[in-house]
N, C-alpha and C positions, 0 to 999 in steps of 0.2 A: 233095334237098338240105335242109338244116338251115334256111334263111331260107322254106320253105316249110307248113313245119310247125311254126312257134311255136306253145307253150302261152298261153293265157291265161284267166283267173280265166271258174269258172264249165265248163268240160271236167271231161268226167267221165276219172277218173282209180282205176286198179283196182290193187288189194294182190296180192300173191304171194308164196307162201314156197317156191321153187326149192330153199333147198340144207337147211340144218339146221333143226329144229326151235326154235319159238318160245320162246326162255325171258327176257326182257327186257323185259316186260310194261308197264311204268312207261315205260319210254323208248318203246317203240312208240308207247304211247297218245300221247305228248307230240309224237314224230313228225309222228303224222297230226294232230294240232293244228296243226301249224306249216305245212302242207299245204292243210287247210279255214279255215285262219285268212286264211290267203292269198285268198279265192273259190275255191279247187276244191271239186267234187264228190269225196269220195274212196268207194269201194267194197270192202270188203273178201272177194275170193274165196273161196267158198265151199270148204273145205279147208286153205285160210290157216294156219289152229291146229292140223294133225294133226301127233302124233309120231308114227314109226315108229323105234325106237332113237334115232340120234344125227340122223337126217335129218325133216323135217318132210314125214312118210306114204311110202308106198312111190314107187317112180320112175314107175309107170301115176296114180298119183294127183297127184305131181305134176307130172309133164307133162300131168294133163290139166288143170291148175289153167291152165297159161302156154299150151295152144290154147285155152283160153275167152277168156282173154282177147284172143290176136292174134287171133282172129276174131270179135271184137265190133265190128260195125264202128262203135259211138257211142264206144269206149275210148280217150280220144286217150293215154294214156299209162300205164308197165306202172311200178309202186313195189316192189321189192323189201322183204321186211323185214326179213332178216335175210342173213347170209353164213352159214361153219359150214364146211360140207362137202356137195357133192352136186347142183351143178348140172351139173357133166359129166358124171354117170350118165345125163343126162335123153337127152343127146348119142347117146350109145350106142343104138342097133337103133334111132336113131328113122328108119324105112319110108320113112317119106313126108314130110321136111322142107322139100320143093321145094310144098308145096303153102301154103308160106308167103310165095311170090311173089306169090302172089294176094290175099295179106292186105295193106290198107291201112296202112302204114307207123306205127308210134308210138313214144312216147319208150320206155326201155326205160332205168331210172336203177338205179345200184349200184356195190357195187366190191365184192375180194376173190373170191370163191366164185364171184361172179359173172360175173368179167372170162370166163369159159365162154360165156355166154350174149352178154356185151357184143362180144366177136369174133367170135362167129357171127350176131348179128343185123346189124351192122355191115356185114356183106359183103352184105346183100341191102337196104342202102339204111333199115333202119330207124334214127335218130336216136337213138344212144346215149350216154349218162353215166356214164362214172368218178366217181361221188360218192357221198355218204352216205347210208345205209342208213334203211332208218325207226326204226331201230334205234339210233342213232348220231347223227341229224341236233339231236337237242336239245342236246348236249354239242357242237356249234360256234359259234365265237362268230359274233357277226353278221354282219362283211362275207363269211362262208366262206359263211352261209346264202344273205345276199343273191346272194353268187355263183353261188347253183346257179340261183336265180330267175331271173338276169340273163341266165342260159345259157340256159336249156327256154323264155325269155319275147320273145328276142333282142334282147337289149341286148349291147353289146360287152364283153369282157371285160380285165382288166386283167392285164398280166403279171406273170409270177411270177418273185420273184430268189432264186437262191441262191449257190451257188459255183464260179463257171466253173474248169473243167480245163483249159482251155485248147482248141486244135485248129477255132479260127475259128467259119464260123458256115454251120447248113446251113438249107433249106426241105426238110417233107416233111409227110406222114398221119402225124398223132398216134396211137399207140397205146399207151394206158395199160393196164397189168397188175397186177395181183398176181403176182411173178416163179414161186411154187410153180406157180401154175396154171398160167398160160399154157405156164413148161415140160412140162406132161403134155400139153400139148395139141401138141406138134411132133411130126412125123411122121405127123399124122391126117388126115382131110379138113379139119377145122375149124380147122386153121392156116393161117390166112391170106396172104398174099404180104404178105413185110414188107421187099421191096426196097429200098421207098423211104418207109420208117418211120422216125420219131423215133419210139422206145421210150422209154415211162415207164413204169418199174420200182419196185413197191416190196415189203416183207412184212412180217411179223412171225412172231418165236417162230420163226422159223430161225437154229440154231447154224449159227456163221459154217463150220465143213467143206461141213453142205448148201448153203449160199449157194455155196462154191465149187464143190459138185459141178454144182451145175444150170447155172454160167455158164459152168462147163469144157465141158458137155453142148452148151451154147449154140454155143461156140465150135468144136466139135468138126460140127458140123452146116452150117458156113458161114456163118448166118444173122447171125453180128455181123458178119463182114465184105461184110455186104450192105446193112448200114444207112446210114441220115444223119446220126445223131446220139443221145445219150442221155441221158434226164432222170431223174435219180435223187430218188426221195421217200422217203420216211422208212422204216427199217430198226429198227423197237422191237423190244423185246425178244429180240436178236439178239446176247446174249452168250452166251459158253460156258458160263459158271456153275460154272466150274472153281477159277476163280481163279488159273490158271496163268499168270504174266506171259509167260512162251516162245509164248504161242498165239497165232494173228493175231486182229486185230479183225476185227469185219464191214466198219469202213471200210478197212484194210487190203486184205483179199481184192477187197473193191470193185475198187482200185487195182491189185489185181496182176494182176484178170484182164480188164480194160475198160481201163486208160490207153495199152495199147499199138496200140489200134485205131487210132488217128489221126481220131478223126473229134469234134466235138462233143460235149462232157459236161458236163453241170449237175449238181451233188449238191446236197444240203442244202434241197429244194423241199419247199414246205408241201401236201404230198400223203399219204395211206397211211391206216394202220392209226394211233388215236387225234386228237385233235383238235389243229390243223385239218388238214381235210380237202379240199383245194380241187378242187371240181368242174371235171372236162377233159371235150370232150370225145371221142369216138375217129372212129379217121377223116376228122374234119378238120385243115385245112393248119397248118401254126405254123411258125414261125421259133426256132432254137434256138442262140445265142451261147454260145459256151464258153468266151470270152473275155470275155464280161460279167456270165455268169452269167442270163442271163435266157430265160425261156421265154414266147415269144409266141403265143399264137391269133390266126390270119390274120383278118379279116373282113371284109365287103366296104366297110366303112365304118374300115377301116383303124388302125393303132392306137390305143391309148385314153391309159390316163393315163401316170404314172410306178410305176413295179413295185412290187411285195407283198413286201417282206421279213420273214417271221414268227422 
């Protein structure tokens, strides 16, 4: 459980570059400032900075970057630095992933490229983060930063408002996405049972057709009529660039292929691709009003203040 494994100033804390190659040199640096500025220890894994084309070194180099670190057992927590492309390569032929049961539990923080790794570590109990990248974390303003803090340090968290759809209010396991990703990953081992999931969804630089192929895909598979509810974060960069008025929007498609679920829906949450980026995170409980717009993190010390409208 998550109240078991707080971070706090002073843990050592180790770098990894799982999916694309390093190219945001300036905002990294500033990342891990905001990191060690904090008391952490931060370590940057040896392989961190390989290119191999568009991915950061081949898939044996970096999957062997992410077993160094879950089997350190001083490493209380795993920082991505970047997203791109190429953390579900890693997924593929990996033999022996069950010998990760034995690895002592750590945080494991990111989103995008990542949410690969965020579902699959999730299901064996490690403490994972939907949030900003090292990549990414200097361009949020401060209460988003503070949020990630509040999260990995356990202090409670504030909910998030945006635009109820209506369809009442459910409890379930948060599972936050990048929607490309996660749809490649259905049908695999590594698709998780998402019965009894609030789905938090988001992307970018998907024209609104692929938005609707993948949630047709979705729908086609059963799995949104198995859910609790759903929280939708930011969709950038997601026009057609046609200019054609006759075409749907991506809010649009949103709507024509999620409102007829009957279940709980948020849009408009300060979640995704660009700033802010508010840290969730997976697998645990929340509450999700469709009728208020608001997204809550359960916790044991129970709600907090009045909601985050960005």
């Amino acid at each position: 459980m998550l109240n078991q494994n707080w971070l706090k100033p002073g843990d050592l804390l180790q770098v990894i570059s799982p999916s694309g190659c390093l190219r945001e040199l300036d905002n990294f640096q500033k990342g891990l400032e905001i990191w060690r500025a904090r008391g952490y220890k931060v370590e940057l894994t040896p392989g961190y900075d390989q290119k191999w084309s568009y991915l950061a070194g081949t898939d044996e180099s970096r999957r062997s970057q992410l077993a160094a670190v879950v089997n350190n057992q001083d490493c209380r927590g795993i920082l991505c630095a970047r997203g791109g492309y190429g953390a579900t390569r890693l997924l593929e032929n990996w033999h022996n992933p069950n010998h990760l049961l034995s690895a002592t539990p750590k945080w494991l923080i990111g989103f995008s490229d990542i949410t690969a790794l965020l579902w699959t570590f999730s299901q064996i109990d490690f403490p994972c983060v939907h949030g900003p990248l090292l990549t990414t974390l200097a361009a949020e303003p401060e209460w988003s930063i503070q949020r990630l803090f509040d999260l990995v340090e356990g202090r409670p968290l504030e909910p998030l408002k945006g635009k109820g759809w209506g369809g009442g209010h459910a409890k379930g396991y948060l599972m936050p996405a990048n929607l490309t990703v996660a749809s490649h990953l259905l049908g695999t081992k590594y698709q998780p049972n998402l019965s009894m999931a609030i789905l938090a969804l988001e992307d970018t630089n998907e024209v609104p057709y692929r938005i609707d192929r993948m949630l047709t895909q979705w729908r086609m598979t059963g799995i949104l009529q198995q859910i609790q509810g759903i929280a939708l974060g930011r969709f950038n960069q997601c026009a057609s660039g046609r200019m054609n008025h006759t075409e749907f929007t991506v809010e649009e498609v949103l709507r024509d292929r999620l409102a007829d679920l009957n279940i709980p829906i948020v849009s408009a949450l300060a979640f995704g691709h660009e700033s802010p980026n508010a840290a969730l995170p997976v697998g645990v409980e929340a509450n999700l009003d469709g009728d208020k717009g608001i997204l809550e993190i359960l916790t044991p010390d129970g709600p907090t203040q009045e909601p985050i409208q960005i």
